[in-house]
C-alpha positions in Angstrom: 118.6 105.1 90.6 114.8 106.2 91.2 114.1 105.5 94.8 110.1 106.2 96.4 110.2 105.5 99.9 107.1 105.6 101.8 106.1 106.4 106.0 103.6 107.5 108.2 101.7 104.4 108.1 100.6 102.9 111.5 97.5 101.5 113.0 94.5 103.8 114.0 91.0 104.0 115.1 88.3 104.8 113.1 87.4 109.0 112.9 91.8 108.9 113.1 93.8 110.7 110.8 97.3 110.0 109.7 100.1 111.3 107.3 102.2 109.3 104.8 104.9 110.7 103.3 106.8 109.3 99.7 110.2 110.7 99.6 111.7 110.6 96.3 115.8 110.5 95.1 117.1 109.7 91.9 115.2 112.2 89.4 114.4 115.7 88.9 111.6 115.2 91.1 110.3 118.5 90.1 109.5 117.4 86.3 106.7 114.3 87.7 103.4 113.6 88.0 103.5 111.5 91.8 100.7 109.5 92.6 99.3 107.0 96.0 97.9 103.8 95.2 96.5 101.6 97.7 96.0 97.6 97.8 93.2 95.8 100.1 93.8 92.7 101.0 92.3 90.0 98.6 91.4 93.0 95.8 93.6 94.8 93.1 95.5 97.9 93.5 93.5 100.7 93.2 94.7 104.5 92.4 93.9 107.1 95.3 94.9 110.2 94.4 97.8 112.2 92.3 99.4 115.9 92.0 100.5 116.9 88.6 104.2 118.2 88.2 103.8 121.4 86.4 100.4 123.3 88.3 100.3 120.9 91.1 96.7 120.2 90.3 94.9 117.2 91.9 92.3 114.3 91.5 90.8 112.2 94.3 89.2 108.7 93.9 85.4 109.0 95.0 86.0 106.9 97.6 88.2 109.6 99.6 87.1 112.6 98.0 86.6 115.4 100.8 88.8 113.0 103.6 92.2 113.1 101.6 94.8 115.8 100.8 97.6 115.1 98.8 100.6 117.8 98.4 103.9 118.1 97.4 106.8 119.8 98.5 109.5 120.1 95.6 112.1 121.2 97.7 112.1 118.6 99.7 111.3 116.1 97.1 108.5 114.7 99.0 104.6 114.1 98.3 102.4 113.8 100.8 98.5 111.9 101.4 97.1 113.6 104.5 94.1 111.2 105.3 91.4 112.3 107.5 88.4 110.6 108.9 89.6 107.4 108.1 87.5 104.5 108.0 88.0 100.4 108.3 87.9 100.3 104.6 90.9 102.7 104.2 92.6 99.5 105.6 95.4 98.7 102.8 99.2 99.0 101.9 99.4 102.4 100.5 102.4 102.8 97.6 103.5 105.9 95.9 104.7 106.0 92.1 106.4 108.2 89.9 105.4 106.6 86.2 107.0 102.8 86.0 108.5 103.2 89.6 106.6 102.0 92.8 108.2 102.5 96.6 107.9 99.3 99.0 104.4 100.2 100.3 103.2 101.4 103.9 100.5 99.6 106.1 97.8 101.3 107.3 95.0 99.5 109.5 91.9 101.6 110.7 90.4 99.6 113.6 86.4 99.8 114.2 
């Protein structure tokens, strides 16, 4: 059974950073493309950023270009969305998702 499980969420002031971490069971973890999506309240789930399985290469949304780092440690079957300078408008429930899979989602409120 595929299994994303997301943390690191919490609340934070603006300029703060936090962490999240997705850690993943149930599939050569290895083998996937991983990816954080992120969902405002009142507006559609939009796609952050994502690591690609085989040369671990990356891709940023505009939006957090230059604030966000993802990674991914394959050992520990984890990907993770280091997220700097965050702002009030970072404010959303952040997923992870590995193709048709999604984990439960972790807050993450930037206070002004």
């Amino acid at each position: 059974e595929v299994q994303l499980v997301e943390s690191g969420g919490g609340l934070v002031q603006a300029g703060g950073s936090l962490r999240l971490s997705c850690k993943a069971s149930g599939f050569t973890f290895a083998d996937y493309v991983i990816g954080w999506f992120r969902q405002a309240p009142g507006k559609e789930r939009e796609g952050v950023s994502v690591i690609r399985n085989f040369d671990g290469t990356t891709n940023y949304a505009d939006s957090v270009k230059g604030r966000f780092t993802i990674s991914r440690d394959n050992a520990k079957n984890t990907v993770y969305l280091q997220m700097n300078n965050l702002q009030p408008e970072d404010t959303a429930v952040y997923y992870c998702r590995q193709g048709v899979y999604w984990g439960q989602g972790t807050q993450v409120t930037v206070s002004s």
